[in-house]
C-alpha positions as CSV (number, residue, x, y, z in Angstrom):
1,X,-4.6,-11.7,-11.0
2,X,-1.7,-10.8,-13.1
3,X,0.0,-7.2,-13.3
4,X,-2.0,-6.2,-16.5
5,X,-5.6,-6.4,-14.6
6,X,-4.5,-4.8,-11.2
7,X,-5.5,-1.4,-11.9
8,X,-3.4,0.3,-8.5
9,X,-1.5,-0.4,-5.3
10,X,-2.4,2.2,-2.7
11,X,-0.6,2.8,0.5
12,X,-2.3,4.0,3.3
13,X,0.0,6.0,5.8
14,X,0.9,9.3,7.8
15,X,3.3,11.7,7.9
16,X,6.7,11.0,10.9
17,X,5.6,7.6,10.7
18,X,8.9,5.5,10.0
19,X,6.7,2.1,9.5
20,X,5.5,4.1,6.5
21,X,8.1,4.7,5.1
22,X,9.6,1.8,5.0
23,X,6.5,0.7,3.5
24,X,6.7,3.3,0.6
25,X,10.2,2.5,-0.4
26,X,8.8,-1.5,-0.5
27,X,6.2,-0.8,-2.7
28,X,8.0,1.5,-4.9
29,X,10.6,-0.7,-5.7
30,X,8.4,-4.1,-6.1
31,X,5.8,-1.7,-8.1
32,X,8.7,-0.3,-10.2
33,X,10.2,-3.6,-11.0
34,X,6.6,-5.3,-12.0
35,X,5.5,-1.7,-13.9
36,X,1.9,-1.8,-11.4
37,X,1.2,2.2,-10.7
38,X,0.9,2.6,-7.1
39,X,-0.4,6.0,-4.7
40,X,0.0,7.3,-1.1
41,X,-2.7,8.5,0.4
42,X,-2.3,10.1,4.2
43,X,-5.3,8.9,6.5
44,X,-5.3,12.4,8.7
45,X,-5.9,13.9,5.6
46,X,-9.6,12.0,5.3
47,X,-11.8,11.3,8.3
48,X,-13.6,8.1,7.1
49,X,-9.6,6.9,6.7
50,X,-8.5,8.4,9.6
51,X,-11.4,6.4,11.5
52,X,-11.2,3.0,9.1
53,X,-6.9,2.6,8.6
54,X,-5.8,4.6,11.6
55,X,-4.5,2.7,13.9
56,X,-2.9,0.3,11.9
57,X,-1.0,2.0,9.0
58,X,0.5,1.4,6.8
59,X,-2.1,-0.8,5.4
60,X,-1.8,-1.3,1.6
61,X,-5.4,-1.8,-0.8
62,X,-4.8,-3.4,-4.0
63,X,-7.3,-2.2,-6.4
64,X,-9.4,-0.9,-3.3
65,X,-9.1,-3.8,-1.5
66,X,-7.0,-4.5,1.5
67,X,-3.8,-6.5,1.2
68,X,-2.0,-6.0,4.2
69,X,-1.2,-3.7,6.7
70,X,1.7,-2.9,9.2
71,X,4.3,-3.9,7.0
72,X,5.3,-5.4,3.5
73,X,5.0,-9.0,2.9
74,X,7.4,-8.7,-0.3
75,X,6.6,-12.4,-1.5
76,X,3.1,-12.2,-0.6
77,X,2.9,-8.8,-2.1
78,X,4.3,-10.1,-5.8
79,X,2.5,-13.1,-5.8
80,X,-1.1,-10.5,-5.2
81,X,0.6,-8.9,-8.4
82,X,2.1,-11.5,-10.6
């Protein structure tokens, strides 16, 4: 999968969640560097997240689909990307 054909990286979170934010600043930077669009989305803003993600944010979704979740695996992260 190469940079070009991953449409978005989406991180999952919630607010006064410090895991999350570390997360964030991660996948800013590593999106930023590799020019890949990225979104945060808060799970207590949607019940079917809430329910799904919940207890295990941050999770991030590459195109949808879930990568990871807790924290950022940089290398496995821009090897998903690259």
């Amino acid at each position: 999968m190469t940079a070009e054909a991953v449409k978005e990286v989406t991180l999952l979170g919630r607010e006064n969640c410090p895991a999350c934010v570390r997360a964030e600043t991660d996948i800013e930077r590593i999106c930023g560097e590799l020019g890949v669009p990225y979104s945060v989305t808060d799970v207590d803003t949607d019940p079917e997240l809430r329910a799904e993600y919940g207890d295990r944010v941050p999770v991030i979704l590459i195109d949808g689909a879930e990568h990871g979740y807790w924290a950022v695996e940089e290398d496995r992260l821009r090897a998903a990307l690259a």
